[in-house]
C-alpha positions in Angstrom: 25.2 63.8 34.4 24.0 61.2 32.3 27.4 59.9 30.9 28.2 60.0 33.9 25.4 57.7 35.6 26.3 55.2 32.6 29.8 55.4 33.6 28.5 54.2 36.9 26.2 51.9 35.6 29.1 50.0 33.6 31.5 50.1 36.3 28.9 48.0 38.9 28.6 45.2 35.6 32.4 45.4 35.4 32.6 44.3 39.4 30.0 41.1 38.5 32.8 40.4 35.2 35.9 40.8 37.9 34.2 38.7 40.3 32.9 36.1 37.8 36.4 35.8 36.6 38.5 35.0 39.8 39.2 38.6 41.4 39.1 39.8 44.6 36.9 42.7 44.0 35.0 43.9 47.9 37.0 46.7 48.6 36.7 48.0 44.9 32.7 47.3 45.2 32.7 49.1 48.7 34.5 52.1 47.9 32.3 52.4 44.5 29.4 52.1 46.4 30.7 54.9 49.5 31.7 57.5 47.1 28.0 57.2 45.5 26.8 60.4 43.8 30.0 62.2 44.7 32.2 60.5 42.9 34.1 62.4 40.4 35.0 61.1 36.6 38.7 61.3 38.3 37.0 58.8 41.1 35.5 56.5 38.5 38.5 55.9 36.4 40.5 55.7 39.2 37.9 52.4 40.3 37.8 51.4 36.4 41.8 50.9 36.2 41.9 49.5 39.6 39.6 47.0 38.1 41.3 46.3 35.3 44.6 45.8 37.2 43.1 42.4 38.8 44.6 39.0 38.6 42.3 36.1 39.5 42.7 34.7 43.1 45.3 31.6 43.7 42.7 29.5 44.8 40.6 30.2 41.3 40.2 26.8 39.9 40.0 27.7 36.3 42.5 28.1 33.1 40.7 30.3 30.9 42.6 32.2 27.7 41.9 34.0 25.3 44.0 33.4 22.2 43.6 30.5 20.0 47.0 29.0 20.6 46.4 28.9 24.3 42.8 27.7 23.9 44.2 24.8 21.2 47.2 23.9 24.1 44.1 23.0 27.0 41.7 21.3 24.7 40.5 17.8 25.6 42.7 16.0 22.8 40.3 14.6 20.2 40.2 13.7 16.5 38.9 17.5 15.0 37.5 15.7 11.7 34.5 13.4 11.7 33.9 11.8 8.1 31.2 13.2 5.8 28.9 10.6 3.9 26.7 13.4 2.4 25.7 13.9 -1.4 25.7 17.8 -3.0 21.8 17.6 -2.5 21.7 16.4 0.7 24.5 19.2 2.2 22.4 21.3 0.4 19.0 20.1 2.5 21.3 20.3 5.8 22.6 23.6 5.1 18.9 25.0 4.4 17.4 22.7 7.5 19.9 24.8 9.4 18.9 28.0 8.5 15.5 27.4 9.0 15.9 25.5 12.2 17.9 29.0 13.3 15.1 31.2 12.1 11.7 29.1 13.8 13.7 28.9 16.9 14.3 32.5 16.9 10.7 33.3 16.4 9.6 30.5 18.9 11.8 32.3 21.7 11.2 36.2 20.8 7.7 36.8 22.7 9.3 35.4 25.7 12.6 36.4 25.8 13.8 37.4 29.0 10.7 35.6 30.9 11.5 33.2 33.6 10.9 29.4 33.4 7.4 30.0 36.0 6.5 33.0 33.8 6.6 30.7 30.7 4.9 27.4 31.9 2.0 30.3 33.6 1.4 31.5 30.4 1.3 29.1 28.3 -1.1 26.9 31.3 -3.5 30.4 30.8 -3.2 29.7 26.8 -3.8 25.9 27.3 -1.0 25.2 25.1 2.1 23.8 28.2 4.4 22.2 26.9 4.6 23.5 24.0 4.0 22.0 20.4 3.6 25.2 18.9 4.3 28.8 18.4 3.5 30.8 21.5 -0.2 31.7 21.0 -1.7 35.0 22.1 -4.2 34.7 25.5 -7.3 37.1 25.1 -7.8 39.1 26.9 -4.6 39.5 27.1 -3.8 39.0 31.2 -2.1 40.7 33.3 1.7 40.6 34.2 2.0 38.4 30.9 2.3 41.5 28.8 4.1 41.0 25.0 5.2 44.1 23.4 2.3 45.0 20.8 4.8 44.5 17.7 5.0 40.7 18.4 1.2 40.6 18.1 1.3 41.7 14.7 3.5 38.8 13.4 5.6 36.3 15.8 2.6 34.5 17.9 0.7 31.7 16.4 -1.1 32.4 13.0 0.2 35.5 12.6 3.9 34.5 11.4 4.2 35.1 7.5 8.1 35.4 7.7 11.3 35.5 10.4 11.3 39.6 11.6 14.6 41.3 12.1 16.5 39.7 15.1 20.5 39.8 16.1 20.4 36.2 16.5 19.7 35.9 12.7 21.3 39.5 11.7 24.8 38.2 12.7 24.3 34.7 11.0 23.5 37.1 7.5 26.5 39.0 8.3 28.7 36.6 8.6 27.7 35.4 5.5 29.0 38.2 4.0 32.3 38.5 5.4 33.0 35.1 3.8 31.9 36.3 0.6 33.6 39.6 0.6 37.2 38.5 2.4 37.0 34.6 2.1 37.9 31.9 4.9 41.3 34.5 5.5 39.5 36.8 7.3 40.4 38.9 10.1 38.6 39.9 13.2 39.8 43.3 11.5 37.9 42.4 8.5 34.5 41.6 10.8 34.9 44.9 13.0 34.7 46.8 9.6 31.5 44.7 8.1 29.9 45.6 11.0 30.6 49.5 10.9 29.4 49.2 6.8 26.4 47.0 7.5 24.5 46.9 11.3 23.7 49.8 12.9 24.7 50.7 16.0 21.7 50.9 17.8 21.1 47.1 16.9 23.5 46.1 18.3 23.7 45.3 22.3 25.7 44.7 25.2 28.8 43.3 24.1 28.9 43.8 20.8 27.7 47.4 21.2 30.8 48.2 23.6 32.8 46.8 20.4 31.4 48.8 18.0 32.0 52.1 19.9 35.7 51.0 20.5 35.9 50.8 16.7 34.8 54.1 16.0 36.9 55.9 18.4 40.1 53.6 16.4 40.2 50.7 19.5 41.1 48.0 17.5 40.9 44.2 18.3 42.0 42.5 20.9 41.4 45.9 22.8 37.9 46.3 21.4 36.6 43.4 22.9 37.7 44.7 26.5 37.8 48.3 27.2 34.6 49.8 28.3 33.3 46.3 28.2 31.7 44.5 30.8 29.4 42.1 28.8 32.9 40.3 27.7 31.4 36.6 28.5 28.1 37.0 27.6 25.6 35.5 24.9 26.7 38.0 22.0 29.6 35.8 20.6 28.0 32.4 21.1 24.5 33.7 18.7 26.8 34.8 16.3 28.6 31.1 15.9 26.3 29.5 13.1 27.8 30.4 10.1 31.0 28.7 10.6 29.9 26.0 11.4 27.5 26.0 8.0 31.1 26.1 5.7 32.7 23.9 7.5 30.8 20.5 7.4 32.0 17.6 9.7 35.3 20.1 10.5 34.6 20.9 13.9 38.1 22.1 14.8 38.0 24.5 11.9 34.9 25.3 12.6 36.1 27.0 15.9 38.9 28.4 14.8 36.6 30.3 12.2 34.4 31.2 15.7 37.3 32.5 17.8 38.4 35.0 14.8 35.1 36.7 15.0 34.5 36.2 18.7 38.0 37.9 18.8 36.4 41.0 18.4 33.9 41.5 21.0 34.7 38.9 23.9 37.3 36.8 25.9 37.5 34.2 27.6 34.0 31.9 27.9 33.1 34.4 25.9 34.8 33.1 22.9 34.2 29.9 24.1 30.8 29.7 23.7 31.3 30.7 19.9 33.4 28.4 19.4 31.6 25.5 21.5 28.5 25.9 19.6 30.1 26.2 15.6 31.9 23.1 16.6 28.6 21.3 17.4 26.8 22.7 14.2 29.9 21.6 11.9 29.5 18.1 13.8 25.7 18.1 13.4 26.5 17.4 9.4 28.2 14.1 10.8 26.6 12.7 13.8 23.1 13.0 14.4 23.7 11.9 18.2 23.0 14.7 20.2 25.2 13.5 23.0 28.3 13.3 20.2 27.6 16.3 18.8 27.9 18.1 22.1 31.3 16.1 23.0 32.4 17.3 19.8 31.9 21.3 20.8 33.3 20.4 24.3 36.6 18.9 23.2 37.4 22.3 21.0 37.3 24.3 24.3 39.7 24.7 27.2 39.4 21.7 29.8 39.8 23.7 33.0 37.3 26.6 32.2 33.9 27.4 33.6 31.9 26.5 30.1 33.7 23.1 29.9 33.1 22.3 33.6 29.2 23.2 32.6 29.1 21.2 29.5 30.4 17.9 31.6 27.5 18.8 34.2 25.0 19.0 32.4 26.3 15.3 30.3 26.4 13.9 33.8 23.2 15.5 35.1 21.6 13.7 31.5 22.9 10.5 33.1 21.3 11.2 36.3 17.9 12.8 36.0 15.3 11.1 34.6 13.6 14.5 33.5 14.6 18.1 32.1 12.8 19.3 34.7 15.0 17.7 37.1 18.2 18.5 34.6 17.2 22.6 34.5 17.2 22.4 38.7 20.7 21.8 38.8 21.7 23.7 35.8 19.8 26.5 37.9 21.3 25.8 41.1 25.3 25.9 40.1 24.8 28.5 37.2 21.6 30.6 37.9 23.7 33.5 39.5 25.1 34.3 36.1 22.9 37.2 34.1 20.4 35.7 31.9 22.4 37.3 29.5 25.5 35.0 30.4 27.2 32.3 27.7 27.5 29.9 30.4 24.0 29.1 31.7 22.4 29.6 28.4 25.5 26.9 26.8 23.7 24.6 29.3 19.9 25.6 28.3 20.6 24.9 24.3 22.5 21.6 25.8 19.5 20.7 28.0 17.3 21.0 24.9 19.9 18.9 22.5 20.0 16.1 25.4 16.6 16.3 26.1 15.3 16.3 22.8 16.7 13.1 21.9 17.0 14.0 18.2 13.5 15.2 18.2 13.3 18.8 16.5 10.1 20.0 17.9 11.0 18.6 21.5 14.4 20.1 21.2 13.6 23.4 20.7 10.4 24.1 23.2 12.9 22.3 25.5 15.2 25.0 25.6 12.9 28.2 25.4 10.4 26.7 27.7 13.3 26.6 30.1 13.8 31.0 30.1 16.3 33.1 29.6 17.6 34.2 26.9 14.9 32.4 24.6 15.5 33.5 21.5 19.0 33.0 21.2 18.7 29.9 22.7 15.9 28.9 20.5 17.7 29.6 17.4 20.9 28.1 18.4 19.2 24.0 19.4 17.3 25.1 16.0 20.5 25.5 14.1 21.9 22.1 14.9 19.2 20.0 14.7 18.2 21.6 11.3 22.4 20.9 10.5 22.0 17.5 12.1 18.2 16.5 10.7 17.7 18.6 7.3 15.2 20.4 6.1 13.2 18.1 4.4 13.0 16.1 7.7 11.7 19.3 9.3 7.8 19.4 10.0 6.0 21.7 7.9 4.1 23.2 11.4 7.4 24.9 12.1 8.6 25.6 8.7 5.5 26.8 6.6 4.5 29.7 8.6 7.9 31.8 7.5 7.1 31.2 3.8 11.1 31.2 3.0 11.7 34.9 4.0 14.0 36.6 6.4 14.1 40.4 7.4 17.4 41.8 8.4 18.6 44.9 9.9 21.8 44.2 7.4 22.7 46.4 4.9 22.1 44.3 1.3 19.9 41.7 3.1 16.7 43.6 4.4 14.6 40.6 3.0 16.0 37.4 1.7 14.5 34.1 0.6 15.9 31.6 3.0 16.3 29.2 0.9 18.6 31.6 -1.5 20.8 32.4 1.6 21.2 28.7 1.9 22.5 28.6 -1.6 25.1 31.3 -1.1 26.2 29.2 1.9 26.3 26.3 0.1 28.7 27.2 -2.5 31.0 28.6 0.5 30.7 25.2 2.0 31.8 23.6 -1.2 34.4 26.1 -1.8 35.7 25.3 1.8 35.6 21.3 1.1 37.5 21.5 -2.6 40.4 23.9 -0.4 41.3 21.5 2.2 
């Protein structure tokens, strides 16, 4: 009974994914919902491969595939290198501003992940601390209907961080750290798919990326693993896991991506990959440009013109144009994309650009931009983090963000349970080099 109920459970997300992606799916949603409890397994994977058999409607507007010589065909055309004026020691202070612009953002978001943009502002009005300019700090007595889990108590509010916990958002930024150790800039999405089956567990790891590890064990190799049984295809999962790339391949945006859509590969299609590969594009450009408006035109010109995440990237540069606030800016991001789970790539893409735009190059106001905005906070968090630490450095970071974390990381990785950041930084750093002498 219980796989079964799952079974349900995965086939109503797999009617939102249809829908989102251009198919006619009432009939399929009715009869799912008519045969209710009754339905047999015979009656659920009957609906599952009518499902799958889909095309997207004539009338759907977008152009959105999967592999990297389609995706390469429908990019914006663009120069894919920006010139590098950087000495070893100031890479070096980029590489380690980005790692620990990943890991405060993280920690910033965590205690109010999932918490709407009302929730957030209420709270932190209760806690006399809106906007932010600061950790989240803990309200006592702690009130009612603002409710964070006891563990983030003991060390992610304000004063009580002594080091970045264990969170996927960093866990896959770690990981991929050691794929490019172990297998070099050569890897395969095969090569990823068996560092995560060596090194994560599988019960931290979620939505996507979980429906990709169980397709690995039962022998469902990539592409497949990144489809069947998987209706979390174009969600956040690939897009958190995007930093590293962009970390090797300084001021290389386009090889950045490619680097992205490898590992996205495994777990996602479609905007899916996209948002990987938008967002390692924009931290390889962060080494570069400092503007945030080029590095995010940079990201956007490595992705397919005619698909959804493009057409929310150019909103939300043209809503930058028009609204004179973020306030304003996160209405309309809201408005056109709010129907997507808070879980999505697309409408979180648009909160980490919201804070980048927003932020006007300012670290602190870039990052409380985005989490302040809900969602998915922590990823979100972590992500503006990254490229402003890429694009700033960590010597330019301030020490009210930085200190608090005393250099240490915790990791559900196998190998990398609790790392100096700095010494993760290092390792980077040498990759980045390596990648720079190859080219």
């Amino acid at each position: 009974m219980f796989l079964r109920e799952l079974f349900v459970a995965l086939l109503k997300d797999e009617v939102i994914q249809r829908r989102e992606e251009g198919c006619e799916v009432e009939d399929i949603a009715a009869k799912l919902a008519r045969l209710g409890s009754d339905a047999s397994e015979e009656d659920l994977e009957t609906i599952y491969g009518d499902l799958q058999s889909l095309s997207p409607r004539l009338e759907f507007l977008y152009a959105e595939p999967s592999s990297l010589e389609e995706i390469a065909q429908q990019r914006i055309s663009e120069p894919r290198e920006i010139e590098l004026d950087l000495t070893e020691e100031e890479l070096y202070d980029r590489i380690y501003g980005a790692w620990l612009g990943r890991c405060v953002g993280c920690m910033l978001g965590k205690p109010v992940e999932g918490w709407t943009r009302d929730k957030i502002r209420k709270y932190l009005e209760l806690a006399g601390s809106y906007p932010l300019a600061n950790y989240i700090p803990e309200v006592i007595p702690h009130p009612k209907g603002y409710e964070i889990e006891e563990d983030y108590y003991k060390n992610l509010l304000r004063g009580k961080i002594t080091y970045a916990v264990r969170d996927d958002d960093l866990d896959y930024t770690t990981v991929n750290l050691h794929v490019l150790e172990q297998h070099g800039f050569d890897f395969s999405t095969e090569d990823v798919g068996e560092t995560w089956l060596a090194h994560i567990p599988y019960m931290m790891t979620y939505t996507a990326e979980r429906a990709a590890y169980a397709n690995l064990i039962n022998g469902i190799k990539p592409p497949q693993s990144a489809t069947n049984r998987n209706p979390y295809r174009e969600w956040i999962g690939a897009q958190i896991r995007a930093d590293m790339w962009g970390y090797v391949t300084p001021g290389r945006p386009e090889a950045a991506a490619a680097l992205a859509h490898r590992d996205a590969s495994l777990s996602h299609v479609k905007n899916g990959i996209y948002g990987e590969m938008l967002v390692a594009a924009m931290i390889s450009a962060a080494f570069a440009n400092q503007n945030p408006e080029d590095i995010v035109l940079a990201g956007l010109a490595e992705i397919p013109r005619k698909s959804r995440l493009a057409e929310a990237v150019t909103d939300v540069l043209g809503w930058k144009k028009e609204a004179q606030t973020c306030e304003a800016a996160w209405a309309k991001i809201m408005g056109k994309y709010g129907s997507y789970s808070g879980a999505h790539t697309i409408n979180n893409a648009a909160i980490v650009l919201l804070g980048l735009l927003y932020g006007e190059g300012n670290f602190q106001k870039a990052i409380t931009i985005s989490v302040m905005a809900g969602l998915d906070t922590d990823c979100n968090g972590a992500t503006c983090g990254s490229i402003m630490g890429a694009a700033l450095g960590s010597s330019k970071l301030p020490g009210k963000w930085v200190k608090p974390l005393n250099d240490r990381l915790k990791s559900a990785v196998s190998g990398f349970s609790d790392c100096r950041v700095s010494s993760l930084a290092k390792r980077t750093f040498l990759l980045a080099k390596k990648f720079m002498g190859d080219e």
